[in-house]
C-alpha positions in Angstrom: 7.6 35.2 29.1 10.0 33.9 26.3 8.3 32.4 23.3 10.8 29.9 24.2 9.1 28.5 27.0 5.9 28.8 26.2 6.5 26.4 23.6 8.0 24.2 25.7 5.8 23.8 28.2 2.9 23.9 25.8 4.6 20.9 24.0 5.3 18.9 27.1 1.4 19.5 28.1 -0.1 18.0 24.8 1.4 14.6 26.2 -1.8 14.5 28.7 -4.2 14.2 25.7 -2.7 10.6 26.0 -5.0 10.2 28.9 -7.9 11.1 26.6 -7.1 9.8 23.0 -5.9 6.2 21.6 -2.1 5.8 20.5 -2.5 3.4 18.5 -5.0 1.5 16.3 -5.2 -1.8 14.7 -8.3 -2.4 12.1 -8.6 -5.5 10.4 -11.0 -6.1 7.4 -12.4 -9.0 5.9 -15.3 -9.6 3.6 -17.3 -11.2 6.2 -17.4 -7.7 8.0 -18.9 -5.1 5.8 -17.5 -2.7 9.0 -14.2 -3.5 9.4 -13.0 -4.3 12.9 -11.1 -2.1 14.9 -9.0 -1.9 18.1 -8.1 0.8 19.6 -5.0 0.7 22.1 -5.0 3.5 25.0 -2.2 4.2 27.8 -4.4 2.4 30.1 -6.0 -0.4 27.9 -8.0 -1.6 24.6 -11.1 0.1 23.7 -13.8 -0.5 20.6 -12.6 0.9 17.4 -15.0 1.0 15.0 -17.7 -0.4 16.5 -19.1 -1.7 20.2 -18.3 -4.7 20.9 -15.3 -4.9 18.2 -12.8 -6.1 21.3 -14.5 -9.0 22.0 -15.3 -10.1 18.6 -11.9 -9.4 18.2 -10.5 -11.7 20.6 -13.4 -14.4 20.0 -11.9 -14.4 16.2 -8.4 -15.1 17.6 -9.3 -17.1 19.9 -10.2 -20.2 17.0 -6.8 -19.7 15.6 -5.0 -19.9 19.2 -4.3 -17.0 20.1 -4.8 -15.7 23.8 -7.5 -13.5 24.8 -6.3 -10.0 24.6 -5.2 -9.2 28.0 -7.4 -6.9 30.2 -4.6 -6.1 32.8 -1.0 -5.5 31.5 1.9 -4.0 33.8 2.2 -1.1 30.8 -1.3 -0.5 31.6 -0.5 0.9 35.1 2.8 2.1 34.0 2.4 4.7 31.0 0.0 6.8 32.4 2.5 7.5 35.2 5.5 7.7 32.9 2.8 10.3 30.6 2.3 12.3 33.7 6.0 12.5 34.9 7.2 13.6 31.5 4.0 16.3 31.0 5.1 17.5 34.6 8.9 17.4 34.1 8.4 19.2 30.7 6.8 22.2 32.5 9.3 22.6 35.4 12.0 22.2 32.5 10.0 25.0 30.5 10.1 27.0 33.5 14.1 27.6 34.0 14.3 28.7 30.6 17.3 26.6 29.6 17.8 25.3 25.9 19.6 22.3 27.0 17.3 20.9 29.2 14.8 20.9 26.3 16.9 19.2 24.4 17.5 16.8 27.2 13.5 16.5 27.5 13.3 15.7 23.6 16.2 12.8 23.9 14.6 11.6 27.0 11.2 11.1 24.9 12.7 9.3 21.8 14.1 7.2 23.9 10.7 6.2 25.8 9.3 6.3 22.5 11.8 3.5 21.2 11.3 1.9 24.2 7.0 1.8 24.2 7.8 0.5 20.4 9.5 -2.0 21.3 7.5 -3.5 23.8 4.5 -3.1 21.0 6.3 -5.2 18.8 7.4 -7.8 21.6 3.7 -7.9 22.8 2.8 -8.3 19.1 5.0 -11.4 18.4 4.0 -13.1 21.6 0.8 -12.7 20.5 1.1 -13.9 17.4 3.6 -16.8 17.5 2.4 -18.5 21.0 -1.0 -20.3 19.3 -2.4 -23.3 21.4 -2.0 -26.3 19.6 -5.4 -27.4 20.2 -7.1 -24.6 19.0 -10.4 -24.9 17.1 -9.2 -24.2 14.0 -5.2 -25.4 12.5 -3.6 -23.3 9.7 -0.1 -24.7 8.8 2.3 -23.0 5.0 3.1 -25.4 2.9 5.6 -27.2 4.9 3.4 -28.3 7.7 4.8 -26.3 10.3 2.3 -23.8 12.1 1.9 -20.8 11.4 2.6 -17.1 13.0 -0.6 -14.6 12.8 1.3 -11.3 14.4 -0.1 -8.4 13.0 2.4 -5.5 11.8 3.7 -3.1 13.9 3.1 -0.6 11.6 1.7 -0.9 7.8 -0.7 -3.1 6.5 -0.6 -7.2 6.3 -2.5 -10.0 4.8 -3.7 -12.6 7.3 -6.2 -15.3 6.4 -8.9 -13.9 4.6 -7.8 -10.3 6.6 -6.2 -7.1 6.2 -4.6 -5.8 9.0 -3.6 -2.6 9.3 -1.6 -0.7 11.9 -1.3 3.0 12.6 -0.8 5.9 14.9 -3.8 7.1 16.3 -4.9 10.7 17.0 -3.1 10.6 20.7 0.7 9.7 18.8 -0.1 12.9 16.4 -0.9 14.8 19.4 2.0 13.9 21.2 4.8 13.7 18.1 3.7 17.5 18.0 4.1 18.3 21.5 7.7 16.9 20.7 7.8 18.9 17.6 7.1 21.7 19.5 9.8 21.2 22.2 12.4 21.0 19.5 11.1 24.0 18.1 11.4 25.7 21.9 15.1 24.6 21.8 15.8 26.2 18.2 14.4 29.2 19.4 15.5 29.2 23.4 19.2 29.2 21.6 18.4 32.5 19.7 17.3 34.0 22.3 19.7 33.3 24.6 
């Protein structure tokens, strides 16, 4: 079998590990917590980070600012593990015919979901953030009276109140940026060989 294909469909197989690792993780620290808080965001759904227990505490935190309780049942929640699935399956049959371009077509196809699940991160993240209830237990307004906004970064690190929120890939996005890494690397070499 071409080396070619091998890494293609290897690549396009390293997506299911999305099933078992986190994408994404969001930890905040504050002095309060000696261990920081930590969220870990799945395909499927939110899990502990750092510690049991750290979703809830989590959400009880935000909830005293206004914020809404982190939702348990999202439609991306039901939808990503089929769009993981149908790319890890379509990258194998696309492995399987041995033609460059349809790797390439694979690879575009990902960025663009990529862009896409981003996106939705940040618009889920800014809802969050900027929809407080006005009668939450406890007001913070800047210096102009107006409420304000408590969404954490998309990616990075961020002051808010007394914590500091950071934002990263998780192991799951390495995994699966070098699946795609490795599918790019199939169509280098798929055009050599050809």
């Amino acid at each position: 079998m071409k080396k070619s294909k091998i890494l293609m469909m290897a690549g396009s197989l390293l997506l299911l590990s999305l099933f078992a690792l986190p994408l994404w993780n969001i930890t905040l620290e504050a002095p309060q917590y000696p261990d920081p808080l930590g969220l870990n965001i799945h395909i499927d759904g939110l899990q502990d980070g750092n510690n049991e227990n750290d979703v809830r505490n989590i959400d009880l935190l935000n909830h005293y600012i206004g914020m809404e309780h982190l939702p348990k049942d999202l439609p991306e929640y039901h939808l990503f593990p089929i769009i993981v699935a149908v790319m890890a399956i379509l990258g194998l049959i696309i492995g399987f015919t041995g033609k460059p371009k349809l790797y390439l077509t694979w690879v575009i196809v990902m960025a663009i979901l990529g862009i896409a699940g981003i996106y939705d991160f940040y618009l889920w993240l800014y809802h969050y953030g900027h929809n407080l209830n006005p009668n939450a237990i406890l007001k913070f307004v800047d210096k102009n009276g107006n409420p304000m906004a408590y969404q954490p970064p998309i990616f990075g690190s961020k002051q808010l109140l007394n914590f500091r929120v950071h934002s990263f890939p998780a192991s799951g996005a390495y995994v699966m940026f070098l699946g795609i890494l490795m599918t790019i690397w199939a169509f280098i070499t798929g055009k050599k060989e050809s």
